[in-house]
BALOBA-1460 file (C-alpha; in Angstrom, 3 decimals):
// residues 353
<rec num="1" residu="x" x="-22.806" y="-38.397" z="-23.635"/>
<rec num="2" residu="x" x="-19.638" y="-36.997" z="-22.287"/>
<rec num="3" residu="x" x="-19.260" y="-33.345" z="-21.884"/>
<rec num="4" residu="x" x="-16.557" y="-30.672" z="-21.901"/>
<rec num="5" residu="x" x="-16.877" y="-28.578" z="-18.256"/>
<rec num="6" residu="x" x="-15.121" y="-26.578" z="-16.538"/>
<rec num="7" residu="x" x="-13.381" y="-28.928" z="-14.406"/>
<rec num="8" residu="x" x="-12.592" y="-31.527" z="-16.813"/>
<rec num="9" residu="x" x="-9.145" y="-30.701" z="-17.013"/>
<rec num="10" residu="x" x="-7.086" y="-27.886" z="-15.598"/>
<rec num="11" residu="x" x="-7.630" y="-23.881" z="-17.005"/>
<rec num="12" residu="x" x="-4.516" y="-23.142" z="-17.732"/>
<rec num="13" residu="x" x="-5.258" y="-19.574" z="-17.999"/>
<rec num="14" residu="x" x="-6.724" y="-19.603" z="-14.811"/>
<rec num="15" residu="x" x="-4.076" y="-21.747" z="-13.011"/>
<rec num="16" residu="x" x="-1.287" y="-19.460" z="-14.846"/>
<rec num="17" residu="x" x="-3.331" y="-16.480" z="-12.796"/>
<rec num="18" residu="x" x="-3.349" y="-18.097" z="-9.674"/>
<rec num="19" residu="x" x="0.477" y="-18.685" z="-9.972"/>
<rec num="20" residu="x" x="1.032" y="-14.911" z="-10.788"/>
<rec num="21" residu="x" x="-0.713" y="-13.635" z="-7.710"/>
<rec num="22" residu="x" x="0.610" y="-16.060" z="-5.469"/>
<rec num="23" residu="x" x="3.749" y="-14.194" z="-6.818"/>
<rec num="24" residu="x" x="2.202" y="-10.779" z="-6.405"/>
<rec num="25" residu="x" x="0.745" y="-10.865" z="-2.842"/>
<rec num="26" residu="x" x="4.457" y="-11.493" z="-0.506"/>
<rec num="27" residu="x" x="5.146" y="-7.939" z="-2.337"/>
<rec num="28" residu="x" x="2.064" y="-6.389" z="-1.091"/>
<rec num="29" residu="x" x="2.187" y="-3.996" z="2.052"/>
<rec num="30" residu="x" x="-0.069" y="-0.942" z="0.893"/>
<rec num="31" residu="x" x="-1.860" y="-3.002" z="-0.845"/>
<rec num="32" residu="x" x="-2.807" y="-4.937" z="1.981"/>
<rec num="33" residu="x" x="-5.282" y="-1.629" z="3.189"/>
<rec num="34" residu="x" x="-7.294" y="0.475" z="1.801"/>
<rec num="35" residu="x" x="-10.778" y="0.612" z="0.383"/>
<rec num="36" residu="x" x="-10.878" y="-1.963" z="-2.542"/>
<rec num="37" residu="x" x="-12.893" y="-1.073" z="-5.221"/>
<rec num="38" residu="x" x="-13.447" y="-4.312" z="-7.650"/>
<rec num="39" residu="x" x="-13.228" y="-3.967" z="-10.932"/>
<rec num="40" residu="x" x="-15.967" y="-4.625" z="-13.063"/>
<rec num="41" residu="x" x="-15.782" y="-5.243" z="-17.070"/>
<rec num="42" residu="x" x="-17.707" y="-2.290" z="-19.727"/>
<rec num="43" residu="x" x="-17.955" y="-0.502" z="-16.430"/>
<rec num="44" residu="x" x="-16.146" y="3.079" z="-17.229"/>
<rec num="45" residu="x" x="-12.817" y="4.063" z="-16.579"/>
<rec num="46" residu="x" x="-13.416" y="5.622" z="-13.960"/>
<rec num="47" residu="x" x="-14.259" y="4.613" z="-10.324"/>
<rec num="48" residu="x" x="-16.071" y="6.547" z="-7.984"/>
<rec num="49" residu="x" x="-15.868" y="6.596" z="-4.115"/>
<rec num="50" residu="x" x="-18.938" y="7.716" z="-2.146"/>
<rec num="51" residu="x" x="-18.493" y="9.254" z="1.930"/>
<rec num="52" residu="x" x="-21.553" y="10.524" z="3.632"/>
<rec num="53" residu="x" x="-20.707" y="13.620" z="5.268"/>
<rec num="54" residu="x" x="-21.200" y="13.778" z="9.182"/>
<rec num="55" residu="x" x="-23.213" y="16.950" z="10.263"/>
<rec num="56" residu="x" x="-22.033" y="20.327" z="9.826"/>
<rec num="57" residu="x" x="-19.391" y="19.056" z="7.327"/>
<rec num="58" residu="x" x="-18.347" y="20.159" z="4.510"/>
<rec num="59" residu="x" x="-16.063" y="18.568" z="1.497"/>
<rec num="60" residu="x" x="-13.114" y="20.928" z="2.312"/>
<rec num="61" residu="x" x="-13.423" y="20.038" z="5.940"/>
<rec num="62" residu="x" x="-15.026" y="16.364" z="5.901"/>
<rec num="63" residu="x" x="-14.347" y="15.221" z="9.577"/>
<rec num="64" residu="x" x="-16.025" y="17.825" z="11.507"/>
<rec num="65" residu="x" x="-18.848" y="16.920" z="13.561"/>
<rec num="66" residu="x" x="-20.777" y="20.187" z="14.528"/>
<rec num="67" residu="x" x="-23.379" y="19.628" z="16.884"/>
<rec num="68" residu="x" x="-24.938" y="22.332" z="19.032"/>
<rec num="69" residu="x" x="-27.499" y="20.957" z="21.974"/>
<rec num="70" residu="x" x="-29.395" y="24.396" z="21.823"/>
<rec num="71" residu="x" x="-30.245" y="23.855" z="18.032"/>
<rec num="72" residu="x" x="-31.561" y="20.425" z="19.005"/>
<rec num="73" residu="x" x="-34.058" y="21.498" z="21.741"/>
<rec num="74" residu="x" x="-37.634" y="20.558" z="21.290"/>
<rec num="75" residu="x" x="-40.907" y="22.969" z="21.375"/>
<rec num="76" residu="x" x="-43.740" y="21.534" z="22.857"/>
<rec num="77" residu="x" x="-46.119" y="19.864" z="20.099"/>
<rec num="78" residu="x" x="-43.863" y="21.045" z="17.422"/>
<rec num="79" residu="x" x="-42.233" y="18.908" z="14.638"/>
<rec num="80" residu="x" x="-38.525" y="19.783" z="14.022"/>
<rec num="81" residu="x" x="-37.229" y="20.253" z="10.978"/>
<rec num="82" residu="x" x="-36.571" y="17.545" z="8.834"/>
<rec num="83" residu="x" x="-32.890" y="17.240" z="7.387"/>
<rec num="84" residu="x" x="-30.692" y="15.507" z="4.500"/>
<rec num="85" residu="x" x="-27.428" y="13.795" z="4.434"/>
<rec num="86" residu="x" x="-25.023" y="14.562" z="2.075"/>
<rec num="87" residu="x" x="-22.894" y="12.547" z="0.223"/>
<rec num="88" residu="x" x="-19.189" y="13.095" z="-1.084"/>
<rec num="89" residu="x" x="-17.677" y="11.422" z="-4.814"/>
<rec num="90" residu="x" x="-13.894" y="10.919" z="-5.258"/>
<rec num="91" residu="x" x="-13.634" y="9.984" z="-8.689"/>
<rec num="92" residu="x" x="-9.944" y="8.265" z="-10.197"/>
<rec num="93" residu="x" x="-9.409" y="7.191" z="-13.715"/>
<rec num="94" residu="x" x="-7.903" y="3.730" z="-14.159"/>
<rec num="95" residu="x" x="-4.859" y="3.385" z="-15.649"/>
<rec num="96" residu="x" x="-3.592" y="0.409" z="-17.801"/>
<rec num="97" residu="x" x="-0.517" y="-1.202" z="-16.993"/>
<rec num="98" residu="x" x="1.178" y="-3.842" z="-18.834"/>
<rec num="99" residu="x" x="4.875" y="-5.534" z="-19.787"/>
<rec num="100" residu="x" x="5.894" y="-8.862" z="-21.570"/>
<rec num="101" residu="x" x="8.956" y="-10.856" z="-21.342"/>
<rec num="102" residu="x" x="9.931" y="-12.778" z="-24.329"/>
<rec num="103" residu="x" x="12.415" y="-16.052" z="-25.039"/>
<rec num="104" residu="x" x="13.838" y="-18.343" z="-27.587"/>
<rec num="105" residu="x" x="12.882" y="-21.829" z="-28.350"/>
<rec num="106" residu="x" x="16.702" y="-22.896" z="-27.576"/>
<rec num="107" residu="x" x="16.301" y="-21.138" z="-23.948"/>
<rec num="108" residu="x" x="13.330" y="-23.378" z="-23.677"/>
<rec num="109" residu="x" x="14.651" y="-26.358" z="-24.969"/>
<rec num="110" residu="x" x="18.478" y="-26.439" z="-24.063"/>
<rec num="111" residu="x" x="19.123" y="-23.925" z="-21.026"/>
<rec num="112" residu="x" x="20.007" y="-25.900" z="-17.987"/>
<rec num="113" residu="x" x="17.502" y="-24.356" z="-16.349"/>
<rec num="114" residu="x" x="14.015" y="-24.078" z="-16.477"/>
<rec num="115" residu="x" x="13.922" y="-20.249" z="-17.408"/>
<rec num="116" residu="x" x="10.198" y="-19.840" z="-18.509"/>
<rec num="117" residu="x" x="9.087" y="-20.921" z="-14.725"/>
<rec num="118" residu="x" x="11.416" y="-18.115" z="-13.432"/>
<rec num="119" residu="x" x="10.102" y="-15.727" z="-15.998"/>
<rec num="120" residu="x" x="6.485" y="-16.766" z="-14.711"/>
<rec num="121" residu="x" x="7.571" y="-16.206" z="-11.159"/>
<rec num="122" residu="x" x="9.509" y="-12.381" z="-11.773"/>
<rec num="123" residu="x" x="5.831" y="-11.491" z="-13.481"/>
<rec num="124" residu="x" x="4.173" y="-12.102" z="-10.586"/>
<rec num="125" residu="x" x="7.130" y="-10.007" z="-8.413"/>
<rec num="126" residu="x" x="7.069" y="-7.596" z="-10.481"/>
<rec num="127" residu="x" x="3.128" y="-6.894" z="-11.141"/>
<rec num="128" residu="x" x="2.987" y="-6.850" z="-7.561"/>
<rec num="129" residu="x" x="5.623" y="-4.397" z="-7.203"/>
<rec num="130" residu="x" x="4.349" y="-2.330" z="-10.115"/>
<rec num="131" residu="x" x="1.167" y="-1.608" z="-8.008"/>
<rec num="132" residu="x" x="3.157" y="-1.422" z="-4.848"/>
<rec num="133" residu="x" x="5.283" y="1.182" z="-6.242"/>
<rec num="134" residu="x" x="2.201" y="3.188" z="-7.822"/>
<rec num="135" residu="x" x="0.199" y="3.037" z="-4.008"/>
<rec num="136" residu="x" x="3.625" y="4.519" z="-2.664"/>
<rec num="137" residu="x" x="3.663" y="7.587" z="-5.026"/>
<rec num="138" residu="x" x="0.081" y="8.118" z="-3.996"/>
<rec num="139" residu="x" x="0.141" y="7.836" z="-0.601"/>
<rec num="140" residu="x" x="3.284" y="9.605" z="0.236"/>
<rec num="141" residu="x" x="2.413" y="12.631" z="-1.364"/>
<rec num="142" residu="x" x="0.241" y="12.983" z="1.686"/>
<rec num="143" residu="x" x="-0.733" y="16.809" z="2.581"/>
<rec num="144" residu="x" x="-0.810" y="15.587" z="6.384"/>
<rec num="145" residu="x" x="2.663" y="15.887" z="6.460"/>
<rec num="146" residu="x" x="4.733" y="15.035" z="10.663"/>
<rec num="147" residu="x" x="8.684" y="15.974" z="10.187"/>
<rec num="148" residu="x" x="11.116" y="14.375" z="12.858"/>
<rec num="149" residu="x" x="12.359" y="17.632" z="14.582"/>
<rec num="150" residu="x" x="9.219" y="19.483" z="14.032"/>
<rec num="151" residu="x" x="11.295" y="21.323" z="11.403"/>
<rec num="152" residu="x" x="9.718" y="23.166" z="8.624"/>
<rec num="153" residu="x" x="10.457" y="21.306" z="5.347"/>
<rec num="154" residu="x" x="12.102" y="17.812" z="3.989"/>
<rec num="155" residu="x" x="15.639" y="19.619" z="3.478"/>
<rec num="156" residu="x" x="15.817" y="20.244" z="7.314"/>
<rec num="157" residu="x" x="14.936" y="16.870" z="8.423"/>
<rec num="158" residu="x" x="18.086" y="14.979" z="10.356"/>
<rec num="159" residu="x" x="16.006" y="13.578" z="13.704"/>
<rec num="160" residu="x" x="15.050" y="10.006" z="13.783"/>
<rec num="161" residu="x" x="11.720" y="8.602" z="14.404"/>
<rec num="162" residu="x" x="10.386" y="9.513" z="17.929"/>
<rec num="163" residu="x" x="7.745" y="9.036" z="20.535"/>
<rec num="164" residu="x" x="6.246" y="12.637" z="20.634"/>
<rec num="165" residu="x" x="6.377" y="12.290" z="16.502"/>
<rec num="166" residu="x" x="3.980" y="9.632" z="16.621"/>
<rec num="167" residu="x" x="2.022" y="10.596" z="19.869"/>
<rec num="168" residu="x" x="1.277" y="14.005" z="17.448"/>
<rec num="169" residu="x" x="0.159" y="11.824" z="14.196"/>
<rec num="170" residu="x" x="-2.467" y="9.453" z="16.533"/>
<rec num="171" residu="x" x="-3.509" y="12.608" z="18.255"/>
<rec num="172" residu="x" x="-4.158" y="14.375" z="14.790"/>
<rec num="173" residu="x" x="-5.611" y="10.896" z="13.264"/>
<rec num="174" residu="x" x="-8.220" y="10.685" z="16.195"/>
<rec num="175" residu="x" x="-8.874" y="14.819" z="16.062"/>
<rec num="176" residu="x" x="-10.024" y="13.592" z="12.446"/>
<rec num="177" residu="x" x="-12.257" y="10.766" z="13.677"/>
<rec num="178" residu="x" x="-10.399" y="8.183" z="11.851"/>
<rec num="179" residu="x" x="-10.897" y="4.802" z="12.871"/>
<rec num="180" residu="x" x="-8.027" y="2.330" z="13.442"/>
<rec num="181" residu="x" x="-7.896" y="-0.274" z="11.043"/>
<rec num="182" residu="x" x="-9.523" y="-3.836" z="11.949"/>
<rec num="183" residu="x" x="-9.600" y="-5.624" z="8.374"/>
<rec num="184" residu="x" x="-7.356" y="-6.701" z="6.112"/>
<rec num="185" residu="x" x="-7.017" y="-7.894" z="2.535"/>
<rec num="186" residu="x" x="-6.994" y="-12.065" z="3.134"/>
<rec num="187" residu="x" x="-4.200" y="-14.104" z="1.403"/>
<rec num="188" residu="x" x="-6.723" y="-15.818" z="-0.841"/>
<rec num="189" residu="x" x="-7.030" y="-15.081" z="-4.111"/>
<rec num="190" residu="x" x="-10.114" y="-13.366" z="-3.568"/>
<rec num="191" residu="x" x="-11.530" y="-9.958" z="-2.917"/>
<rec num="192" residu="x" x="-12.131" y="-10.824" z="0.713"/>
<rec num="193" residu="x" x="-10.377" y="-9.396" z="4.013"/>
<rec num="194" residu="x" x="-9.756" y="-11.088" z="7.288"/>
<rec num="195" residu="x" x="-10.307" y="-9.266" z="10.643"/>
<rec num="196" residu="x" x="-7.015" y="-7.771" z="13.037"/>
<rec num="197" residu="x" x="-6.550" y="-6.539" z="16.306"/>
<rec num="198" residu="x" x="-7.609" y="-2.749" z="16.262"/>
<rec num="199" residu="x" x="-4.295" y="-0.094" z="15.275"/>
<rec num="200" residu="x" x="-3.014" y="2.513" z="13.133"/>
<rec num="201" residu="x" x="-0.389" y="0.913" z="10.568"/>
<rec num="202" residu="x" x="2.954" y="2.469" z="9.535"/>
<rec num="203" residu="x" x="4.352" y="1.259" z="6.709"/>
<rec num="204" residu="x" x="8.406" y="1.929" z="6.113"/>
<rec num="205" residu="x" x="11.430" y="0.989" z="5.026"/>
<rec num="206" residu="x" x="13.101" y="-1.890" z="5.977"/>
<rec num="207" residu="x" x="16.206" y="0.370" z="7.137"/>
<rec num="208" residu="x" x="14.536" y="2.015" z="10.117"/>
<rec num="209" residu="x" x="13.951" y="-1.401" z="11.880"/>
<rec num="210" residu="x" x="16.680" y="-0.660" z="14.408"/>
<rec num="211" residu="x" x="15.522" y="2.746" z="14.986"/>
<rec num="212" residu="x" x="12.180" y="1.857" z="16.196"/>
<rec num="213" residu="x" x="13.836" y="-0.505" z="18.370"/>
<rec num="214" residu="x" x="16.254" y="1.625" z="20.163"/>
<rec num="215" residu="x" x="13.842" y="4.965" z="19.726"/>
<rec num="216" residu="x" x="10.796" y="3.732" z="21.157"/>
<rec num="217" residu="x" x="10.474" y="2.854" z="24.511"/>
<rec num="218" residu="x" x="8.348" y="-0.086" z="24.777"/>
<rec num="219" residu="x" x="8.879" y="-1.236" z="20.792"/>
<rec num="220" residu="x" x="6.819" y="-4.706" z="21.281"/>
<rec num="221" residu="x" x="9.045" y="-6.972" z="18.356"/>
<rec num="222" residu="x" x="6.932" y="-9.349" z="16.863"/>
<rec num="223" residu="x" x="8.878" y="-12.348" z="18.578"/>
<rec num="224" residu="x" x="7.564" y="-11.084" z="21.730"/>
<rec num="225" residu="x" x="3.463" y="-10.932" z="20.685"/>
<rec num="226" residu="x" x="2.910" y="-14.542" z="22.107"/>
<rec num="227" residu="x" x="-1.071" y="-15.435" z="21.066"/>
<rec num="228" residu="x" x="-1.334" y="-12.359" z="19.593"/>
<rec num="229" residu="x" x="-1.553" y="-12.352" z="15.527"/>
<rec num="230" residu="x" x="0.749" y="-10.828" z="13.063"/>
<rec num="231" residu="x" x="-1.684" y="-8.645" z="10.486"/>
<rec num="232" residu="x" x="1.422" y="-9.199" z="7.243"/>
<rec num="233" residu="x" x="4.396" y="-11.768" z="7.146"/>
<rec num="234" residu="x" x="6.402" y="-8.452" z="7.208"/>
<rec num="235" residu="x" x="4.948" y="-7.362" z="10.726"/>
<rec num="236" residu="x" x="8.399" y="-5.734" z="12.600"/>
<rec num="237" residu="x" x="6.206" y="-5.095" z="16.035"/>
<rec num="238" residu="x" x="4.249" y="-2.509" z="17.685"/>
<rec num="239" residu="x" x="4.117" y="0.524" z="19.717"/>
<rec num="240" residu="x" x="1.167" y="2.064" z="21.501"/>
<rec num="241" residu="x" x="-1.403" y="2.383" z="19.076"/>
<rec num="242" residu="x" x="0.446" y="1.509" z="15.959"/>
<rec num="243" residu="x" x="1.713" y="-1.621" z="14.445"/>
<rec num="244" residu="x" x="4.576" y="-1.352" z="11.778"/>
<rec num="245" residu="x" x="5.094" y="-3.363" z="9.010"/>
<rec num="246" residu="x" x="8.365" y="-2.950" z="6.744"/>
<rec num="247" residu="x" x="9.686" y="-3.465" z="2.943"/>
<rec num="248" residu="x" x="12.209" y="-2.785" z="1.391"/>
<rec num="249" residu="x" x="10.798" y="-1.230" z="-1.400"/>
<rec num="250" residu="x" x="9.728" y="1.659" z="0.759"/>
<rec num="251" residu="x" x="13.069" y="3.883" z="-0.274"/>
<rec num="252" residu="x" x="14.022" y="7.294" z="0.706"/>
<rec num="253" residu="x" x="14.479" y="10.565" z="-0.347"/>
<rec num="254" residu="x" x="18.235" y="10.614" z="-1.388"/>
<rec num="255" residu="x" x="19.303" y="13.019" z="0.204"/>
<rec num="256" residu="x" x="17.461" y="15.221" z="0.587"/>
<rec num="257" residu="x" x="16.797" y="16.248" z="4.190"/>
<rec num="258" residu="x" x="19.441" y="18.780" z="6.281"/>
<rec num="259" residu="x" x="23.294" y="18.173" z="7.046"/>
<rec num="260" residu="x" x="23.897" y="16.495" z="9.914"/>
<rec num="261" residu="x" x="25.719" y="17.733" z="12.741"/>
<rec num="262" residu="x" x="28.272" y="14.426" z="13.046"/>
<rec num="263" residu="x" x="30.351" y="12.372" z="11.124"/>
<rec num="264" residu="x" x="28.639" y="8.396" z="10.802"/>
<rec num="265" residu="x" x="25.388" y="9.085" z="12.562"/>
<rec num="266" residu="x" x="23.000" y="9.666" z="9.487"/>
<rec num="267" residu="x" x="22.597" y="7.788" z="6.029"/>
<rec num="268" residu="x" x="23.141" y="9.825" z="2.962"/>
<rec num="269" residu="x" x="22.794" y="8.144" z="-0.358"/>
<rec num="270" residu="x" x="22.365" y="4.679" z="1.175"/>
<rec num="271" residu="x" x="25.715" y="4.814" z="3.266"/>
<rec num="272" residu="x" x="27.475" y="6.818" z="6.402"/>
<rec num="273" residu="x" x="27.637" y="10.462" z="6.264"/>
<rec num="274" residu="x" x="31.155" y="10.223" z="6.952"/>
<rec num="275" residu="x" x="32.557" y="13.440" z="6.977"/>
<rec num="276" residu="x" x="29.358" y="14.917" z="8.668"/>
<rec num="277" residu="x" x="28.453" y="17.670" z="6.491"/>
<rec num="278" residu="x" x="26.231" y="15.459" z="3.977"/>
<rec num="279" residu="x" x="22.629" y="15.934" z="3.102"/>
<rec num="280" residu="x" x="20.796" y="13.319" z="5.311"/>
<rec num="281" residu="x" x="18.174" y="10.811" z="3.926"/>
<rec num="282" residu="x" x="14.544" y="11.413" z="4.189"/>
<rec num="283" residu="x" x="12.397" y="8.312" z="4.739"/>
<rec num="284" residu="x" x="8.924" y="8.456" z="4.309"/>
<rec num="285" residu="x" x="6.292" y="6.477" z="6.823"/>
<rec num="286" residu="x" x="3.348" y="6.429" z="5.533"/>
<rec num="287" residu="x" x="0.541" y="5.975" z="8.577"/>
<rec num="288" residu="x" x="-2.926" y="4.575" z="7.887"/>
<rec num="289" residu="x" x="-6.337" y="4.766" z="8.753"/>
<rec num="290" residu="x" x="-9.250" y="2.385" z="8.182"/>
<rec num="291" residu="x" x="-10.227" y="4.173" z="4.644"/>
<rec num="292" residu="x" x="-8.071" y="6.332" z="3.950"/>
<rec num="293" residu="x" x="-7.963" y="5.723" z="0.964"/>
<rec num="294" residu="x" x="-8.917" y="3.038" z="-1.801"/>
<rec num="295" residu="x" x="-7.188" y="1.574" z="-4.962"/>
<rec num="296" residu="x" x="-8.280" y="-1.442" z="-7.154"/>
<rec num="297" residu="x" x="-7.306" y="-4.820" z="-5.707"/>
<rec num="298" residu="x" x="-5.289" y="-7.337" z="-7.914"/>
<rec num="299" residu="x" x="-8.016" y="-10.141" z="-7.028"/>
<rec num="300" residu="x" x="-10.654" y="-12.314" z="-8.814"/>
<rec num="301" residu="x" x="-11.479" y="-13.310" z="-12.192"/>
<rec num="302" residu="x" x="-10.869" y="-10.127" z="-14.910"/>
<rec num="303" residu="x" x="-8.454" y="-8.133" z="-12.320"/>
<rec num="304" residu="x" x="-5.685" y="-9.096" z="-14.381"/>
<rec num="305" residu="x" x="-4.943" y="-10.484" z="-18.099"/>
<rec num="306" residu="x" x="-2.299" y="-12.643" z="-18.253"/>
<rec num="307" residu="x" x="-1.116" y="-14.997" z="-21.258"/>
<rec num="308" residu="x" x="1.809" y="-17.107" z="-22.155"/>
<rec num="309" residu="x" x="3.105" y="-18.819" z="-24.830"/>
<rec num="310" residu="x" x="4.917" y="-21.723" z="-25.116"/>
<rec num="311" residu="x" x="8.299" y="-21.367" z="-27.092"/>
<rec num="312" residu="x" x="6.905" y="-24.220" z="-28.988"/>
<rec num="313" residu="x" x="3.911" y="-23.063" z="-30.203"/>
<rec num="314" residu="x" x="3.660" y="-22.160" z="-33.286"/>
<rec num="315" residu="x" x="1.240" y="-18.949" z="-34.460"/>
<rec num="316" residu="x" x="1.331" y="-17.122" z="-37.720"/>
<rec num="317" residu="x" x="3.436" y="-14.842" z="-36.655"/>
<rec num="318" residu="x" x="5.915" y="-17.333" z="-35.438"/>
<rec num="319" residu="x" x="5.098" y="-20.569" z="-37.475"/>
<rec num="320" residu="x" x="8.373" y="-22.569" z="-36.381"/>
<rec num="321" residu="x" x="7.413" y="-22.380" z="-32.711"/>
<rec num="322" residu="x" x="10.965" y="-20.169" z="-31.966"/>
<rec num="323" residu="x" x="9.873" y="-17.383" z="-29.444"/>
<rec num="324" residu="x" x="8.241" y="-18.206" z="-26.234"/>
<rec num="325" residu="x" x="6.046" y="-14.957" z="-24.392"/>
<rec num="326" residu="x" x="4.350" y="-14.248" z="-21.239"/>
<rec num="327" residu="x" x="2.205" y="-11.123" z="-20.826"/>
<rec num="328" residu="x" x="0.398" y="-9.250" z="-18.356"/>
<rec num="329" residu="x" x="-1.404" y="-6.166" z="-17.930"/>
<rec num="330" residu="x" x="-4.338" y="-4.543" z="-15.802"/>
<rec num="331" residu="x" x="-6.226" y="-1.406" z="-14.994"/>
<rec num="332" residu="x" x="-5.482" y="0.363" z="-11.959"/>
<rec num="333" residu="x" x="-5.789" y="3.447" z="-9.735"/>
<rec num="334" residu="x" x="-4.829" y="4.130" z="-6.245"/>
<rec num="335" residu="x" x="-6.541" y="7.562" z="-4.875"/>
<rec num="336" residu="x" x="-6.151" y="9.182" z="-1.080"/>
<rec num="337" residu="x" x="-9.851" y="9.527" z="0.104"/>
<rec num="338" residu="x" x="-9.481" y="11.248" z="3.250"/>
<rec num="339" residu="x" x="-5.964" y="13.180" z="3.844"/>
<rec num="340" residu="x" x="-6.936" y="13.571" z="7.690"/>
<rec num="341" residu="x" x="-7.139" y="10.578" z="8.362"/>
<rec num="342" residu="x" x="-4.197" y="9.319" z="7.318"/>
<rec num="343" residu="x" x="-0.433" y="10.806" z="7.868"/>
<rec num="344" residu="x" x="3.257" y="11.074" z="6.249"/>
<rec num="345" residu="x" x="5.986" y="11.036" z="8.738"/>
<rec num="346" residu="x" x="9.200" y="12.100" z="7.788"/>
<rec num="347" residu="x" x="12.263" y="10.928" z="9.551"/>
<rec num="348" residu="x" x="16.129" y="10.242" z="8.598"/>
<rec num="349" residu="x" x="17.510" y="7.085" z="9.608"/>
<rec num="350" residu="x" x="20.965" y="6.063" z="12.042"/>
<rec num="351" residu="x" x="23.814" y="4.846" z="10.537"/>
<rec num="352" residu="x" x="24.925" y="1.229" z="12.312"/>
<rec num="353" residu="x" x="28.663" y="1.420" z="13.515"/>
């Protein structure tokens, strides 16, 4: 007797969700690191980090080590003292996050083109950059906070991304025992990362690509790596210990930073401060350790619900088949775990002549 599995024919629920995150991942850049946390079903709304604190620790100072060699000396036929580990929780509340895009049957059935495969496609886009946007908020709200300039605040910031700016940030990274980061969320659909060659990661906006070219001696583009592997499709190159990756969806601070000195030399609003005297951009760069901190990945079976309907279905709320609908929604929270260990740089960018 014949039965009905799995793999009879095609899920189209589960093909429809494979389509939407091949969609989602080319917009991932943040979402590419961090500590994923899956994300279980009837589990709570709230997920829970866990870091064992090192010794002489504490949870407003996490990444200090304190070891003294005189309290670790040994009597003669006496037992030391035994001792406990302690653990820290971050907790974060998931969030839901949803939107639906709706057409007509005569969109479906007369437009020239074939609109409901576009609106499939921008769902996937725009889930992606949902999430994107929501990391962003997170992580650039940073307390570790490097200005271009070493000036005291955003609204002073004209200097451009420098050597001795980033020199500062690995220094501080490594004074906070944070480890360079070595995996990577794969490209599968899966909750599974693939391994990379050692670094700190900046992510930034697309805009400052020619300023870490003409600002840092010994930029490496990636056109020049050879055998060596690019970590993200969106890889620009590296420098010392850091390897940058850009989007555009990585925007500035309008400005926001200090007036710059000379006409055409600093963006301001998106264009050339022309007449000189114009509040500069601020662009964030947000630089990242190992776990610095974690978010839920958009991966594997109950990440994400997604549903469509056909413009020719009909339903009883729609029982001449005239409105077609795709939907999707899912829980998510992005949290900063360790603010040491990861950085903010704030820099303004050149104008091109």
């Amino acid at each position: 007797m014949s039965t009905q599995v799995m793999n009879t024919q095609a899920a189209r629920v589960g093909k429809l969700k494979g389509e939407i995150l091949a969609h989602v991942m080319p917009v991932e850049v943040l979402g590419k690191f961090g500590l994923k946390k899956p994300m279980p079903k009837n589990a709570s709304e709230n997920v829970i980090y866990r870091r064992w604190l090192p010794k002489g620790a504490t949870t407003a100072l996490p990444n200090n080590w304190v070891v003294v060699p005189a309290s670790h000396q040994l009597s003669e036929g006496e037992t030391p003292v035994a001792e406990q580990v302690s653990a820290q929780d971050i907790t974060a509340t998931l969030v839901e996050y949803g939107f639906i895009y709706r057409w007509s049957n005569r969109v479906e059935d007369l437009y020239e083109d074939d609109v409901p495969s576009e609106i499939k496609r921008l769902t996937g886009e725009r889930m992606g950059l949902l999430l994107e946007m929501i990391r962003y908020g997170q992580l650039k709200a940073a307390t570790n906070v490097f200005r271009a300039g070493s000036v005291a605040s955003r609204s002073l910031v004209i200097a451009l991304i420098g050597a001795n700016l980033l020199r500062n940030i690995a220094r501080g990274l490594s004074a906070n025992l944070a480890s360079k980061i070595t995996g990577i969320l794969s490209a599968s659909t899966g909750v599974g990362t693939q391994p990379i060659e050692a670094a700190f990661v900046i992510a930034l906006s697309s805009d400052l690509e020619a300023d870490c070219r003409s600002q840092l001696t010994g930029f490496v583009h990636i056109s020049e790596y050879g055998s060596r592997q690019a970590m993200h499709e969106n890889e620009l190159g590296s420098w010392e210990s850091y390897r940058f990756i850009c989007s555009p969806h990585l925007t500035p601070y309008l400005a926001a930073g200090g007036t710059t000195a000379g006409a055409n030399t600093r963006l301001t609003n998106g264009i050339a401060n022309s007449a000189g005297t114009e509040a500069a951009d601020v662009y964030p760069m947000i630089v990242l350790s190992q776990e610095c901190f974690g978010d839920v990945a958009l991966r594997g079976k109950g990440a994400m619900n997604v549903n469509m309907i056909s413009a020719s279905t009909a339903t009883k709320d729609d029982i001449l088949g005239q409105r077609g609908m795709i939907g999707a929604s899912t829980y998510f929270t992005c949290v900063r775990l360790n603010e040491g260990q990861m950085a903010v740089a704030e820099v303004a960018c050149s104008f091109l002549v």
